[in-house]
N, C-alpha and C positions, 0 to 999 in steps of 0.2 A: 570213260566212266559210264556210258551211256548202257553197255552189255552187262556191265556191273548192276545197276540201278535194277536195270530191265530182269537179269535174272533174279537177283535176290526180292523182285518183288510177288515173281511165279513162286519161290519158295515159300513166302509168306503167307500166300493164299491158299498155300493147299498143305502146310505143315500139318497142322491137327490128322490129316487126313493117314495115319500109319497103321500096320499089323505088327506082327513080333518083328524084332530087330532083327531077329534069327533064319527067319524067310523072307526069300525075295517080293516081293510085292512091286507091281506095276499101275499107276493111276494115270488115267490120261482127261484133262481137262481141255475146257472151252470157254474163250474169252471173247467178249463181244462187246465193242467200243460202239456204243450207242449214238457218238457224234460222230461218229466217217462210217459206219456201221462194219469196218474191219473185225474180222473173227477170227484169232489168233489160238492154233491149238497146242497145247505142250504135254510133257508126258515127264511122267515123275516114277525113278526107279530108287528104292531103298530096300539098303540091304548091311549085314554086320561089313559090307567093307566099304560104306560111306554114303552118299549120297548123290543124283545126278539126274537134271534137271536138263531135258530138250526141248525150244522152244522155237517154234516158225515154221513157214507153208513147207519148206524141205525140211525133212526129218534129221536132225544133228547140226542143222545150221549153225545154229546160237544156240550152247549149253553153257553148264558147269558143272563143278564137280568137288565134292567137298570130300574131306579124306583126312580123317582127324590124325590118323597115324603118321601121316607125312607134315601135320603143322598148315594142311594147302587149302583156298579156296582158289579153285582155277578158273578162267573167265576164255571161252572159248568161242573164236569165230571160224568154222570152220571153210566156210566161203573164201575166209583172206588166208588162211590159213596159219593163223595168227593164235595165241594164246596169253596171257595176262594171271601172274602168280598175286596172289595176296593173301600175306603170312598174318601169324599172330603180332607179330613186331613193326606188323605195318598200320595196323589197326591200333596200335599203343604209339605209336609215333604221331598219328594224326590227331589223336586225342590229347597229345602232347602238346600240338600246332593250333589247336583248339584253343586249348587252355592259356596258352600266352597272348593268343589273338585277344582274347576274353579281358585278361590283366590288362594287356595294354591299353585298350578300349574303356577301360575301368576308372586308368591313371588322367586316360584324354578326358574324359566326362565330369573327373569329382569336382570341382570346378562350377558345374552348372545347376540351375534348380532341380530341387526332386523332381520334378514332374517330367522335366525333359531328361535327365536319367536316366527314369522308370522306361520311358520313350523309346530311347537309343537304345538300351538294355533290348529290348523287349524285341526292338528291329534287331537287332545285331544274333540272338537267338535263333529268331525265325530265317538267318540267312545261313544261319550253319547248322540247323536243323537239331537245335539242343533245348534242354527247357522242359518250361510246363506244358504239359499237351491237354486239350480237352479232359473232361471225363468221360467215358461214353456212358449210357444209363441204356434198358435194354428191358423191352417189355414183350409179353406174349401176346399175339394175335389172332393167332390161327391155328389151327389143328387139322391133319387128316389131306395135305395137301400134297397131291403126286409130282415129285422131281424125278424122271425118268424110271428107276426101277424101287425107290424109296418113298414110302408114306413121311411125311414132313410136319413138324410141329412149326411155327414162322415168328421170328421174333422182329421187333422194330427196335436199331437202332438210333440213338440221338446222342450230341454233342452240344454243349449250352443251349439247348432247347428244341435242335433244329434236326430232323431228321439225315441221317445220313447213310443209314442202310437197312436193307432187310438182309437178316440170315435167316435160312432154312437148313433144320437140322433134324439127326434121324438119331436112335438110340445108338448108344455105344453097342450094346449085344448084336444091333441087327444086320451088324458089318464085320462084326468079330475085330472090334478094336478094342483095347484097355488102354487106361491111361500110363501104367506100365509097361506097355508096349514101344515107348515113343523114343529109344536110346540113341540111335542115330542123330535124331533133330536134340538130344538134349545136350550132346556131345556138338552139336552147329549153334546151339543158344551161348552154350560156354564159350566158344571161339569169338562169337562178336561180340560177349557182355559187355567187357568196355564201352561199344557204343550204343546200345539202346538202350543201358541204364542210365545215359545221359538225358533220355524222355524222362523226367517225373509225370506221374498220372498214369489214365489208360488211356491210351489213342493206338491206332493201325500198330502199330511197332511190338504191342502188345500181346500181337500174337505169338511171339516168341517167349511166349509164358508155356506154351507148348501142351497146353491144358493143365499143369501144375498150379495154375491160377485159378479165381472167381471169372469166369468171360462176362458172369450177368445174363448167360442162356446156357441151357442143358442140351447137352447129343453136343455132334461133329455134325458142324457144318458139310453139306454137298452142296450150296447154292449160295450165292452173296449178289446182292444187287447193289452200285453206289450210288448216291446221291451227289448234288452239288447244286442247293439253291433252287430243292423240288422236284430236280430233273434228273432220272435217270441219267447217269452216265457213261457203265459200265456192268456190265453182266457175267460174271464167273461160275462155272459148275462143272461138277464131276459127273462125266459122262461114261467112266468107265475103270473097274479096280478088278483086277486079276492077278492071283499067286502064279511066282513061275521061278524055278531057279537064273541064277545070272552068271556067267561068265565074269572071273574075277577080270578080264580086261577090261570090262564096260566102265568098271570104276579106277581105272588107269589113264594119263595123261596120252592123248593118240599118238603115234609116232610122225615125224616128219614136217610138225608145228613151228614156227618160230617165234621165240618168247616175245611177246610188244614193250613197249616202254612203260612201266608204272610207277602213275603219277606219284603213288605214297614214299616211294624210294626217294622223287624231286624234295620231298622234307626235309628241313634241317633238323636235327635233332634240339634238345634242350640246350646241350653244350655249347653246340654252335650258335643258339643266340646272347650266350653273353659273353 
């Protein structure tokens, strides 16, 4: 799950970032873990025949590769030579395993005072990553600030009060993005909805509003700083978007892989728990 986590959170960071669905488009970013000061670079290709995300020091390392027409988000290490399928029905199965964990946990608890309830409820969400999330709330700071080849307007956001990032953003026109341009990632928000419509509120997850939402700051992000209790923690930005056509193999599963074990398949279904 680790390559899972790990890629779907490169996509997350640089989704908004698209041109038409109909041209290739190339964006390569840069991540910078501010507590081991590791600088991780990946590279984002989209295109009308899906999606595909290469992340780490060697080029193809650790990708994926989303592909709406085959039903696939594919989890690739190309080091082990190993690969990892996760279907639509694997993402409705675990929300399935979810939701009984949830009931049973519901049945163990009614039983005790509301307070300790609300309690366990509250712990039990936050281990499965379901729930009420933060709001985030998102104010202007800055104007006129240079991120490598973009003039930058700097927004501050916060979470019940507390700072947790800055975005810097550039106008839609001055990169030649529309928000109608974004079909590929609208077609990766439909494949997961099941599970991040399990966040109520805005928090991180909410990027997969794919700018069809309020974000609470204007333009596309090319820069995101994190916080965590003051402190810089991580540093992300777009270093680099260039048009180019793509070879329809790039968004093909590599030859010569061998499928790994996934975990969502270990699921019993509904059936099987009664």
């Amino acid at each position: 799950m680790y390559h899972y986590n790990r890629m779907l959170t490169i996509l997350l960071l640089v989704l908004t970032l698209t041109f038409t669905a109909f041209a290739g488009v190339m964006v390569v970013t840069k991540e910078t873990d501010k507590t081991t000061g590791k600088v991780t670079m990946s590279t984002l290709y989209i295109d009308k025949q899906g999606i595909r995300v290469e992340t780490g020091e060697n080029v193809g390392a650790d990708l994926v590769i989303f592909r709406k027409d085959k039903n696939s988000f594919w989890v690739i290490d190309t080091q082990k030579g190993t690969y990892m399928e996760i279907t639509k029905s694997d993402i409705e199965k675990m929300n399935s395993m979810i939701d009984h964990q949830m009931k049973m946990m519901e049945e163990q608890i009614k039983n005790l005072p509301p307070a300790q309830q609300e309690m366990m409820k509250k712990h039990m969400q936050q281990m499965m990553g379901v729930g009420e999330t933060p709001k985030e709330e998102y104010k202007k700071v800055k104007s006129g600030v240079k991120v490598n080849q973009w003039v930058c307007d700097v927004y501050e956001g916060f979470q019940d009060g507390a700072k947790f990032e800055e975005i810097y953003t550039v106008d839609w026109g001055s990169v030649g993005i529309s928000k109608e341009d974004l079909l590929p990632f609208k077609e990766m928000e439909e494949f997961f909805s099941s599970m991040h419509s399990r966040n109520k509120g805005k928090g991180k997850g909410s990027r997969f509003d794919f700018g069809f939402e309020d974000e609470g700051y204007e333009g596309v992000p090319v820069k995101e700083v994190y916080y965590d209790g003051g402190q810089v923690q991580s540093i992300t930005e777009v270093v680099k978007i260039t048009r180019q056509d793509f070879s329809a193999d790039l968004f093909n599963l590599p030859k010569g892989l061998k499928k790994a074990e996934n975990p969502f398949q270990e699921m019993e279904t509904p059936q099987q728990w009664k």
